[in-house]
N, C-alpha and C positions, 0 to 999 in steps of 0.2 A: 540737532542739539545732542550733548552727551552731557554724564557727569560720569566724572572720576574720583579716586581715594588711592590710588595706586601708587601714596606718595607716603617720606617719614612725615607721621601723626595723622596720616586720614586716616577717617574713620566715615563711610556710610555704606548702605545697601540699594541700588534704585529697584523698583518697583516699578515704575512705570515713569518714562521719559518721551511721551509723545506728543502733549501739547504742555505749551510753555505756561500755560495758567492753572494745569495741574498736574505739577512733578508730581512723584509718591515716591517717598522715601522712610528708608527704618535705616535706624542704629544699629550698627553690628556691638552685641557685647564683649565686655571684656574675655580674652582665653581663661578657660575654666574657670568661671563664672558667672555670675546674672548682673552685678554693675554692669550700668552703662547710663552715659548722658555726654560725653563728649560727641561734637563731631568735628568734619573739617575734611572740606570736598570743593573740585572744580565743576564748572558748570562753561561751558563751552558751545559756540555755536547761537546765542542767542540774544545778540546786539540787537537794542531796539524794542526790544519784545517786552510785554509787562507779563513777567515772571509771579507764579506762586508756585512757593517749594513746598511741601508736606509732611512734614517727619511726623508720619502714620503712629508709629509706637511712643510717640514721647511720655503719654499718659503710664505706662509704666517705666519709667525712667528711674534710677536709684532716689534722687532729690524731687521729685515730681512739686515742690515750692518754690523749688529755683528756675521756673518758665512762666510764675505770676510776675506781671510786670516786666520782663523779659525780655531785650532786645540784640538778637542774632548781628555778629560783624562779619563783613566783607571787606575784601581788597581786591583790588583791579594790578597791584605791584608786589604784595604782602611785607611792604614794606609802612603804608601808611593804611589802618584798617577804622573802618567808621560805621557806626550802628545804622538797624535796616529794619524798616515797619516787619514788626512780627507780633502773630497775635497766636493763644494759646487757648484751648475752649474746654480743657479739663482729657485731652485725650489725644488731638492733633497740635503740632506746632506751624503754623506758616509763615513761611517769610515771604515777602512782595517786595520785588525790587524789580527794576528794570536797567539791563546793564549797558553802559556804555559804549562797552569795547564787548567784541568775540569771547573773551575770557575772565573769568572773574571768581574769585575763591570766596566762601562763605564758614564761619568756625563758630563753635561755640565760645569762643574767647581768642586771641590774637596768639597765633599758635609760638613755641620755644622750638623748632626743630632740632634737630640732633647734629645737624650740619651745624650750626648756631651754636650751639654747645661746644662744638670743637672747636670751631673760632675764637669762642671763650677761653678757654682752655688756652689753644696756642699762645692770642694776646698774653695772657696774662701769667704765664712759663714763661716769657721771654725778659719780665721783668727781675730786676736782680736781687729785688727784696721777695722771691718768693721761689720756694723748693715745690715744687712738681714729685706727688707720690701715687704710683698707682696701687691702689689697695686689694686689688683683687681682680673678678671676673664676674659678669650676670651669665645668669642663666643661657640666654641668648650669647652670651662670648665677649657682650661689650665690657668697655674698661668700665671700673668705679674708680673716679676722678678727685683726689686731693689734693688742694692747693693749699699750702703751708706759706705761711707770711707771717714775716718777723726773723729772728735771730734764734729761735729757739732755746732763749737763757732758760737754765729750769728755774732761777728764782720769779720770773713774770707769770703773772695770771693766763689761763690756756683757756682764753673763747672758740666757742664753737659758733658756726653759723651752717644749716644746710638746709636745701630746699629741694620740693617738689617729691617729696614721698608718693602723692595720689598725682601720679603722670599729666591727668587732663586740668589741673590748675596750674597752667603754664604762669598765671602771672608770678606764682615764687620765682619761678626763675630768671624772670627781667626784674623783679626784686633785688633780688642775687646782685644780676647784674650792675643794676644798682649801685649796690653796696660796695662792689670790688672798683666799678671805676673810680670810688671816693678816698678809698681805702689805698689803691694803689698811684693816687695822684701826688705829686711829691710836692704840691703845692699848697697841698690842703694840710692846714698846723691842726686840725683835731686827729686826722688820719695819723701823721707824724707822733703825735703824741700818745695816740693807743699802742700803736706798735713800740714807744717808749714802755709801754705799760705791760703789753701783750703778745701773746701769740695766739696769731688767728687762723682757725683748722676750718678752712671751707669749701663743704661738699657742693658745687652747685646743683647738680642731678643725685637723688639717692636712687631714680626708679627709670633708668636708662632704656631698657628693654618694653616698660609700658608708655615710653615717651613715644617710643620710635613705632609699634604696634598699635598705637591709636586709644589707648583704654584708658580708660576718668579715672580708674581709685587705683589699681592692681598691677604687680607683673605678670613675668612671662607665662606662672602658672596658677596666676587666679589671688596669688596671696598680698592683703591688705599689707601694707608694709609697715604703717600704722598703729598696727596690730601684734607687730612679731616681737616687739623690744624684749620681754623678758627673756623669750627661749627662742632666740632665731635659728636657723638650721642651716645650712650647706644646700638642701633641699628644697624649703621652700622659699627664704627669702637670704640669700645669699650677701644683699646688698646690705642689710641690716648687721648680718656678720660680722663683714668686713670693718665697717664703719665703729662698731661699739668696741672688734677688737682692738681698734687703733684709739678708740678713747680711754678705755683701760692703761692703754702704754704711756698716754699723757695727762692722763687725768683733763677733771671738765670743771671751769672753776665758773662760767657762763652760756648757755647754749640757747639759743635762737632757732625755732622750727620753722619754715616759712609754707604758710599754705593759702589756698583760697577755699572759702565757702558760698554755694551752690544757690541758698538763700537769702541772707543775711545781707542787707546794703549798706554796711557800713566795714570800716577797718576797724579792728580790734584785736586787744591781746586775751588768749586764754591761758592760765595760769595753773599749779597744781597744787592751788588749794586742796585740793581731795585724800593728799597722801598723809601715814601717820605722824610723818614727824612736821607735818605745818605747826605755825607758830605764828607770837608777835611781829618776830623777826621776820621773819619769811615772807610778813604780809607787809611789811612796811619796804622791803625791796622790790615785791611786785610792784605796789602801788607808785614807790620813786619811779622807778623805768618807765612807766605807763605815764605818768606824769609828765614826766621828763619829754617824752616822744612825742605828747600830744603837744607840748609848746614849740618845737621846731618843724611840725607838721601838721598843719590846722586839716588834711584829709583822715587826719587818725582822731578816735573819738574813746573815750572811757565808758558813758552811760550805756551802752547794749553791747550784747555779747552773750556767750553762752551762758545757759544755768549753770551757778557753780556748785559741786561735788561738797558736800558735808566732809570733812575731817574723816579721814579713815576708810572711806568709799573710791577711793579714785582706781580706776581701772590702769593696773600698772604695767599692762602688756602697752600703752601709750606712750610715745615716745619721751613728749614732756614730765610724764608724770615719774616713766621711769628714770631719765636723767635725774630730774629732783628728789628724788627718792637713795637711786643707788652713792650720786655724787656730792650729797649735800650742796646741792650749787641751787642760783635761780637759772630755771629752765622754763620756757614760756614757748607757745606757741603764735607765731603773726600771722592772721586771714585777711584776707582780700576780697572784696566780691567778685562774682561774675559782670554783675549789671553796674550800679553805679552808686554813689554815695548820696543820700538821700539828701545830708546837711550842704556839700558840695558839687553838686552837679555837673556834668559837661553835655551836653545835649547831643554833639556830635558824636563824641566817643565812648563816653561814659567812663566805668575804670577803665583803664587802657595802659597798655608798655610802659609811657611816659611817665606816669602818675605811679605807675607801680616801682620804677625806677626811681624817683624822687624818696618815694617812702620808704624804699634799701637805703639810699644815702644818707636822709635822716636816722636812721637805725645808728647808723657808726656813731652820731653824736651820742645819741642817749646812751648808748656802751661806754663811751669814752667819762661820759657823768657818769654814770653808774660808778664804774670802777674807782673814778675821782671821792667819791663821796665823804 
């Protein structure tokens, strides 16, 4: 038996790989860092055999709430990934599986590779309703990737949509995904219709270098990206840069954060209430898009979500809070869980690609209301 990570987005350490009913396994953290809670590793060699994996460190994990109730996915293709008896005891994580074939991948969510991304990418620069810009450089050298759709009139409203700031919540970016095959379908009359309305500025990756490096929150040198809106730097979060100087250029008249949380089993919008200039206004915009979303996608819920921020308390190094803030615009941020929706369940997969790709493509509706209103 072996296991490996030697690949874009693993993430593990083995410990000890010599009988198959007790791997030992840690998480490697994030570079310059203590996050960590992503993984995503091969396990090789061990058709037949009833497996338990060990991920020794989980109990200090960044989310140590998002492994209650908890179920690790596997694929034997990494094309079709389905949940696997995993149980957590305040300190070890194991998973019990027994694999079919010689080879078999295990993640802590249905990984976005970086090859993935490019394919994105390609597809969708080919299409002729959309300008290809690249904004700059990560740390590591990769590109920061914008895809500009629409005509660019300046009298139309300038939506923003980007996803996957914290690397190891891959589901933003089949989100994303989502979202852009809706968006770019010449058949679909709301699609048609926004881009009557709009211009759509979307980053699918903001954190390219902790995608491909395997790390849950950070990039290449440790920094929350999350975290950098007010004062990004050259230095430490470069992608932030890039991205807000190109929103300055167009201004931001709507902007959509796309993330997952670690605990939380349900989809919901966080909002920035918190900043000083909230208002009636402001709350009665949240509230329509929230609305709106939850009727064209019964996986999206309104009653739970974060504590919200008292008026004048929001912490505005936040991406949402500072959009809403700097641009007068509504800015919100969309989570996803890791595990699965409590009010809608899938036994097999739980959240998964699919589900998360459906609730991007519902997004464009409620954009398309929104702006209609």
């Amino acid at each position: 038996m072996q296991i490996s990570s030697n690949f874009d987005a693993g993430n593990i350490e083995v410990l000890d790989c010599t009988h198959a009913n007790d791997i030992q396994l840690a998480i490697r953290k994030d570079n310059q860092s203590d996050f960590y809670q992503w993984f995503y590793f091969r396990l090789t060699g061990a058709q037949g055999q009833p497996c338990t994996l060990k991920i020794t460190n989980a109990g200090g994990a960044a989310y140590v709430g998002g492994f209650k109730d908890y179920q690790a996915v596997a694929s034997y293709d990494r094309e079709n990934w389905f949940r696997v008896d995993t149980q957590f005891d305040g300190e070890t994580l194991s998973i019990d599986h027994t694999p079919i074939t010689n080879s078999i991948y295990f993640a802590y969510f249905a990984p976005y590779s970086m090859e993935r991304h490019a394919d994105l990418i390609g597809w969708a620069s080919t299409d002729s309703k959309v300008m290809y810009e690249r904004l700059g450089a990560t740390l590591d050298g990769q590109d920061m990737d914008l895809l500009i759709v629409g005509d660019q009139e300046k009298q139309k409203k300038n939506v923003w949509v980007i996803a996957r700031q914290h690397p190891g919540e891959s589901m933003a970016q089949w989100c994303i995904e989502g979202f852009l095959e809706r968006l770019l379908d010449d058949a679909d009359p709301a699609a048609r219709e926004l881009l009557n309305q709009a211009n759509v500025y979307v980053v699918p990756n903001m954190n390219p270098d902790g995608s491909r490096r395997g790390h849950l929150r950070t990039n290449a040198v440790g920094s929350n990206l999350n975290r950098e809106w007010q004062n990004p730097s050259a230095e430490k979060s470069p992608e932030v840069l890039h991205v807000l100087n190109k929103m300055h250029s167009t201004g931001v008249d709507f902007c959509l954060d796309m993330h997952g949380d670690e605990a939380l089993p349900y989809n919901f919008i966080a909002g920035a209430e918190g900043i000083p200039a909230w208002n009636d206004y402001r709350q009665a915009e949240l509230d329509f898009y929230k609305n709106e979303l939850m009727a064209s996608n019964p996986d999206f819920q309104i009653a739970k979500g974060y504590d919200v921020a008292p008026k004048g308390t929001a912490n505005l190094t936040v991406c949402t809070n500072f959009i809403a803030h700097t641009f007068n615009c509504l800015s919100m941020t969309l989570e996803m869980p890791f595990k699965d929706t409590i009010e809608s369940p899938n036994d097999v997969e739980g959240w998964s690609p699919a589900r998360s790709k459906h609730l991007g493509a519902s997004n464009l509706g409620a954009i398309l209301r929104f702006l209609q209103r």
